[in-house]
N, C-alpha and C positions, 0 to 999 in steps of 0.2 A: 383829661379835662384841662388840663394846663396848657396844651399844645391846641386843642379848642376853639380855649378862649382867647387864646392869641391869635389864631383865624380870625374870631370876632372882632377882636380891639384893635388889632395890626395887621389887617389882612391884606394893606396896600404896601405893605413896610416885607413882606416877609417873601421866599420861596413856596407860593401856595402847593404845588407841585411836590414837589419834597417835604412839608409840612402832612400833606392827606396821605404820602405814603406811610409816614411814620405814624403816624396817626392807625390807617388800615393794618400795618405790622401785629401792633401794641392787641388793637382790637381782634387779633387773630388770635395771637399769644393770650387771651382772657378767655377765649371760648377754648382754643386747648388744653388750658388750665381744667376746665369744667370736668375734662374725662380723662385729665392722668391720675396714674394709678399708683405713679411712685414719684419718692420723692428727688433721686437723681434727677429723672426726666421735668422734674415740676424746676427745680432748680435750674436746667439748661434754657426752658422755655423761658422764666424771668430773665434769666441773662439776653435772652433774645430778645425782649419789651424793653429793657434798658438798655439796648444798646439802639434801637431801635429813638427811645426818647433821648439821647444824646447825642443821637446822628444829626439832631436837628436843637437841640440847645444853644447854636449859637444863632440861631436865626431870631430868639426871644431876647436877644444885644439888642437896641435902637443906639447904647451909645456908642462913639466910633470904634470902627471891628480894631485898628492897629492899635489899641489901647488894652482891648480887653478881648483878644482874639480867642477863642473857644475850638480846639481842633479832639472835644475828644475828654470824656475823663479821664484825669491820671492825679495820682497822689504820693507820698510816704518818699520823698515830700514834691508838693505840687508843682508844676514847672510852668504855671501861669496863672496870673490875678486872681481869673473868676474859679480856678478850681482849688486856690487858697483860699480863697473863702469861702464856696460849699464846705471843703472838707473843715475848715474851722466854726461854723453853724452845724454840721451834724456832730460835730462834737460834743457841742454843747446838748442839741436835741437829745442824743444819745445820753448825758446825764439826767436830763430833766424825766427821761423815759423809765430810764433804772431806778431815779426813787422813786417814781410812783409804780413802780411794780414791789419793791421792797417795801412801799408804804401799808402796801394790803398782803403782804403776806408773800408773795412771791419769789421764789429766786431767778435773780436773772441772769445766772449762769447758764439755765438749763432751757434751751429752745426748742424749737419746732424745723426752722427751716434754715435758721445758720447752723452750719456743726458747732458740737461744742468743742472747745478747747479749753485746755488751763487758763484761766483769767481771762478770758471770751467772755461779756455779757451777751451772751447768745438771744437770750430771749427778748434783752432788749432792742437788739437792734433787728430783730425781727418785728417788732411794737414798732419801731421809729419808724420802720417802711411806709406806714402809714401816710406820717406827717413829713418825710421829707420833701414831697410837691409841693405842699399845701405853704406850708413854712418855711422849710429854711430854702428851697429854690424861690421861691416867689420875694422872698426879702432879699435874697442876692441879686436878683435882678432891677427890684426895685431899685436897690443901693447903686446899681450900677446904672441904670439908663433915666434913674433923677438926678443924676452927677454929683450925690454924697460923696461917693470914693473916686477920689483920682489917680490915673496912672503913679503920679508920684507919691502914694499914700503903700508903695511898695517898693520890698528890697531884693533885687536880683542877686543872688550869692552861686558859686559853683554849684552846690546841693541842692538847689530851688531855689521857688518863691513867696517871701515870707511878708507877713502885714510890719507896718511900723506899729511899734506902740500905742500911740495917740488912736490908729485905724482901729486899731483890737477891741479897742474901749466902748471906740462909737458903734463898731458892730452888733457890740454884745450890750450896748444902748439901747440901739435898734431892736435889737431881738426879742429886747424885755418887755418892751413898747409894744409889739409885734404880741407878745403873749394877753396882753390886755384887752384887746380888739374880743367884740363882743358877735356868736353867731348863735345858728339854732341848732343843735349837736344833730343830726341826720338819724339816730335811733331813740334816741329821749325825747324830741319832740320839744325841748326847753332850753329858752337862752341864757347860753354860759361864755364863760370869757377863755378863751383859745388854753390860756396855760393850763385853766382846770381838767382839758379835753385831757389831757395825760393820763391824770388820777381815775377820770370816769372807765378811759381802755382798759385801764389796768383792774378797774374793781368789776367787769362786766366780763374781764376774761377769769378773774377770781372766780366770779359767778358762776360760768359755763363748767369752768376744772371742776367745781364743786357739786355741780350737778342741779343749781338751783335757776340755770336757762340752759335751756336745749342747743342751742349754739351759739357762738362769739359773733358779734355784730359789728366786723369792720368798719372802722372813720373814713366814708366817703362823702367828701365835699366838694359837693359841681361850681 
């Protein structure tokens, strides 16, 4: 949906070409999904959607590529602008997601599609997969092609690349802001404001666990 709608809105700005293949990828990878039957192979298929939507995440830059050039996710720690700040927006997601799993009762140690690990909130950041497009890609880009953040609102060091101070604040400004934004949740039917969507995921998969809906109703927003 996000690759899309960027067709839509910047259709004259982008690589349409390379945008409809990653697009047709992704779309393969969802109908694959449909009839696996284990979860190794459901796991390598995602990796192929993702990798798939990143092949082409720099093409959703309008602002200039030598500033905020996009070759690719990478992280721990990130070695350019824009994947400092995904990885510092899903950070935060990644909190916002674990308490509202803890809020209703959940632990989010214990997941579905990430393995678990010792101190792995597995299940949340299996919850966050949701909202990473919808949120925290969509406000980094924002950030970036409204000319909020500038090249020099970051610090090149041997070990990566890290936000300044002042940049940290405004992001995590942004983001609050970002939560406030009002929509019509895709399975309720009723309009709620983006931070509450957390709490609703996490009490509708309480639900499901519990046996009081027949199946968990994924946050998809076109």
């Amino acid at each position: 949906h996000v690759l899309q709608r960027a067709l839509r809105d910047h259709g004259d700005k982008v690589d349409r070409s390379r945008m409809e293949e990653s697009i047709s990828r992704i779309k393969n990878a969802a109908q694959r999904m449909e009839k696996c039957q284990d979860i190794s192979t459901l796991r390598g298929i995602e990796g192929e959607a993702a990798a798939a939507y990143f092949d082409v995440f720099d093409q959703l830059i309008t602002a200039p590529r030598k500033h905020f050039a996009f070759d690719g996710r990478n992280r721990r720690p990130p070695r350019d602008p824009v994947n400092c700040m995904l990885s510092f927006v899903y950070t935060i997601l990644m909190h916002d997601v674990r308490s509202a799993l803890e809020g209703v009762g959940l632990d989010p140690q214990v997941g579905f599609l990430h393995k678990d690990r010792p101190g792995r909130p597995s299940l949340a950041l299996d919850m966050m997969e949701e909202f990473r497009p919808v949120i925290a890609d969509r406000l980094v880009l924002s950030l970036i092609n409204l000319g909020k953040v500038k090249h020099s609102d970051f610090v090149t060091e041997e070990r990566g690349v890290f936000m300044k101070d002042e940049t940290r604040k405004m992001v995590l400004a942004a983001y609050q802001e970002r939560k406030k934004e009002e929509l019509t949740h895709p399975f309720l039917g009723e309009k709620v404001a983006l931070g509450i969507v957390f709490h609703l995921q996490a009490l509708l998969l309480a639900r499901h666990l519990r046996g009081d809906i027949g199946a968990y109703p994924p946050f998809v927003l076109k």
